[in-house]
C-alpha positions in Angstrom: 32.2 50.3 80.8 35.5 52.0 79.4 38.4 51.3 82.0 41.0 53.9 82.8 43.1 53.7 79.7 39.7 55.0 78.0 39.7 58.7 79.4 40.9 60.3 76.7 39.5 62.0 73.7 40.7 64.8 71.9 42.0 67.3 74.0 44.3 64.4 75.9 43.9 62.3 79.1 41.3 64.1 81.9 44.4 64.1 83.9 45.7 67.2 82.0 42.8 69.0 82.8 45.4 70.0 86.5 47.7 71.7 83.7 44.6 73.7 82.6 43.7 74.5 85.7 47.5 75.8 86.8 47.5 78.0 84.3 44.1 79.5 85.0 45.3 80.2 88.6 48.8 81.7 87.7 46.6 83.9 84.9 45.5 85.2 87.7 48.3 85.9 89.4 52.2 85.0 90.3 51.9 82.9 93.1 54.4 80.1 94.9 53.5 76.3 95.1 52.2 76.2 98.6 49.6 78.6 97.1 48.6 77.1 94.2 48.4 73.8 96.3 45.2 75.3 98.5 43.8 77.2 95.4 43.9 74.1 92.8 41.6 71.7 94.6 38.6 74.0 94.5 39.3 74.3 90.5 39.9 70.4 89.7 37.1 69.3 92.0 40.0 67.1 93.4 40.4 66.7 97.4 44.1 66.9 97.3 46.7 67.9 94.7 49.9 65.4 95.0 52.9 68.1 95.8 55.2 66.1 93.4 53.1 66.3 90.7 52.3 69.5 91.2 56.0 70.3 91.0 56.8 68.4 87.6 54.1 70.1 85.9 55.4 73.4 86.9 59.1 72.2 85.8 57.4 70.7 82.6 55.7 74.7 81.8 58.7 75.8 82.8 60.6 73.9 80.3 58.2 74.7 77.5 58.2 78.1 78.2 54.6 78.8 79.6 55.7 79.5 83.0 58.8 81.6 84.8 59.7 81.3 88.1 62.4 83.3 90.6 63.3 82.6 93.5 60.8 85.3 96.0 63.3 86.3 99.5 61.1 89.0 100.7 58.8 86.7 102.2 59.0 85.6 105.6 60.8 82.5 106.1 63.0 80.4 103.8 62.6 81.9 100.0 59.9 80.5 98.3 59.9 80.2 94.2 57.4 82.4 92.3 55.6 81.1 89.3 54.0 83.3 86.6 52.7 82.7 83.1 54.7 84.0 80.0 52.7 85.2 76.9 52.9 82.1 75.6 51.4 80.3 78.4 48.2 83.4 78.4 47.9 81.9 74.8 48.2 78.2 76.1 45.7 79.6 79.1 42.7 81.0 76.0 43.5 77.2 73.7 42.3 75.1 77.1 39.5 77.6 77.4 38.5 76.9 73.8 38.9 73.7 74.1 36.8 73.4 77.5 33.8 75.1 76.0 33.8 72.9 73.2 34.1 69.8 75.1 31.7 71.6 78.0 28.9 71.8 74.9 29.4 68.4 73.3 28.9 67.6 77.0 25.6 69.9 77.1 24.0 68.2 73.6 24.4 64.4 75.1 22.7 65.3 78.5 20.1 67.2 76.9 19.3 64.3 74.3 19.5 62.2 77.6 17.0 63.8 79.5 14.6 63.6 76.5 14.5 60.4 76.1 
C-alpha cells in the first residue's frame, strides 16, 4: 500500500487535521495550552498530543494571525498564556469545516460502493 509520504490529498497531510482541530476547541473558547492538551485527544482520536508541537502550532496561528494570546495572571499559580481565535481564524475554523464535510462525503460514497460490492 501507500507508505507515509502518501497521506496527503487535497486539503494537505492528515497531520494538519491537529490545526483543525485547535481551532475548533479555541472556537469554543479562550483557553491555555495545558487545556487544550487534555481536550485535543478526544477530537484527533490521538492518545497523546506532543506539548512541543502543540506549542509551534499555536506560535505558527499566532504568526498568521488566527490566534492571540496574553499572558492570563489571575489564575492560581505561575501565569499561564491564553489563546483565542481572531476573526480570521473563525473564518479559517468554517474553510476546515468545509473542507471536512467534503472529504467526510467522498469518504461516505467509497464505503458505500464498498459495501455493495
Amino acid at each position: 500500500m501507500y507508505g507515509y509520504r502518501r497521506r496527503h490529498g487535497r486539503g494537505g497531510r492528515i497531520e494538519r487535521f491537529q490545526v483543525a482541530a485547535i481551532l475548533l476547541l479555541l472556537g469554543e473558547r479562550a483557553t491555555h495550552g495545558y487545556d487544550l492538551l487534555e481536550r485535543l485527544p478526544p477530537v484527533t482520536g490521538e492518545e497523546r498530543v506532543d506539548v512541543g508541537n502543540l506549542y509551534r502550532v499555536l506560535r505558527t496561528l499566532e504568526e498568521q494571525g488566527l490566534v492571540t494570546s496574553e499572558w492570563d495572571e489571575s489564575v492560581p499559580g505561575p501565569a499561564k498564556r491564553t489563546y483565542e481565535l481572531t476573526e480570521a481564524g473563525h473564518e479559517a475554523l468554517e474553510r476546515w469545516a468545509a473542507a471536512l464535510a467534503e472529504t467526510r462525503a467522498r469518504i461516505d460514497r467509497f464505503l458505500d460502493r464498498h459495501e455493495r460490492r
